[in-house]
C-alpha positions as CSV (number, residue, x, y, z in Angstrom):
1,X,10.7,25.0,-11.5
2,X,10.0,22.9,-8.3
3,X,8.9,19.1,-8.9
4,X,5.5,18.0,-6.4
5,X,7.4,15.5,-4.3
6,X,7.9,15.2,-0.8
7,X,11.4,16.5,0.0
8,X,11.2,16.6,3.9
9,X,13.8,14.9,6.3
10,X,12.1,12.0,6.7
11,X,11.2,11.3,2.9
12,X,13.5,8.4,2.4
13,X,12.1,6.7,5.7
14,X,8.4,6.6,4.5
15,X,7.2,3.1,4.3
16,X,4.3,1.6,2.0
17,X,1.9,0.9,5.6
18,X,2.4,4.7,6.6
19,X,1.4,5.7,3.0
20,X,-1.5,3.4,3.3
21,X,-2.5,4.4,7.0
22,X,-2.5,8.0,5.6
23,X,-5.0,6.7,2.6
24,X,-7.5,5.3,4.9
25,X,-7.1,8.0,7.3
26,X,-8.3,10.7,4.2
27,X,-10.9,8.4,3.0
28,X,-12.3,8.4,6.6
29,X,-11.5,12.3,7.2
30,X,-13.2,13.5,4.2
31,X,-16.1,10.4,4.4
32,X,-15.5,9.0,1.2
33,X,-18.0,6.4,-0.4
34,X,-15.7,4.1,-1.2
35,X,-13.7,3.6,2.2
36,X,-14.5,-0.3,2.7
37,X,-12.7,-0.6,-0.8
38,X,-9.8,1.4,0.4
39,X,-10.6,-1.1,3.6
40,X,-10.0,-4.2,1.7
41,X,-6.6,-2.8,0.0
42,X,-5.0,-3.2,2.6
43,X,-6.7,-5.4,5.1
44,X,-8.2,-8.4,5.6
45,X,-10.0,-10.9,8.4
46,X,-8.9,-14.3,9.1
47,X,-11.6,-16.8,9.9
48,X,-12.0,-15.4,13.5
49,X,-12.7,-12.0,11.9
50,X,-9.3,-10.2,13.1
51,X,-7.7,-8.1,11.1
52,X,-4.7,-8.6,9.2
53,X,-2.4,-7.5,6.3
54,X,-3.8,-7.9,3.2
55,X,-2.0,-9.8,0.7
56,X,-1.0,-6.1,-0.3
57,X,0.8,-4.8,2.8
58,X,2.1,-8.2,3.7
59,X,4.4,-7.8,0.6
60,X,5.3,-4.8,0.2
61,X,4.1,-2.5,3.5
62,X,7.4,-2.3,5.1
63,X,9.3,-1.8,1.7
64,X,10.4,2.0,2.0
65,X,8.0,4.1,-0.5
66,X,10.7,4.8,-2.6
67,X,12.2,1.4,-2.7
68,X,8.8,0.5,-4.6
69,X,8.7,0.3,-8.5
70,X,7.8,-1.7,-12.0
71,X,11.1,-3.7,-11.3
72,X,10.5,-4.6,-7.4
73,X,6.7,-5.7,-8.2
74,X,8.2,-7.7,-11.5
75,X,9.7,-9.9,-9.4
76,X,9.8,-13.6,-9.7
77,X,9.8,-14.0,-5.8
78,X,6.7,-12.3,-4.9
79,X,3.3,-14.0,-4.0
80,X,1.2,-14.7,-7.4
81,X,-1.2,-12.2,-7.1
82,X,0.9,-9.6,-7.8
83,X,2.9,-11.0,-11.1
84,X,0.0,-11.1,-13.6
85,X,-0.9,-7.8,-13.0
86,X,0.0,-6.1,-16.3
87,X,-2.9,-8.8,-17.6
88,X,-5.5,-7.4,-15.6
């Protein structure tokens, strides 16, 4: 029996911002309600109003998609906001 996972060439090169260009892109496609939430996941706007990596994708959005897991986000030398998480 076949597993659902991606097993194309490029499986292992997949990065975390691809993954979440994808996401915004299907929220868009398919005009989902809550696209300015899918928005916020992974951007944000500096004080001049330009867009930038949200706290999200400035961690982890060049980590490779498979790279990312319970030990990686566990870490002690990540930003804050991700460490407390299980609390949430």
């Amino acid at each position: 029996m076949a597993l659902s996972r991606f097993a194309g060439p490029d499986a292992d090169k997949v990065t975390i911002r691809e993954l979440a260009v994808d996401y915004v892109t299907d929220y868009r496609v398919n005009g989902k309600k809550s696209l300015s939430k899918a928005l916020r996941m992974v951007t944000r706007h500096d004080d001049e109003g330009k867009a930038k990596d949200s706290t999200l994708m400035a961690y982890f959005g060049d980590f490779k998609a498979h790279e990312v897991g319970t030990d990686l986000i566990k870490r002690d030398d990540q930003p804050g906001a991700f460490s407390d998480q299980a609390d949430v």
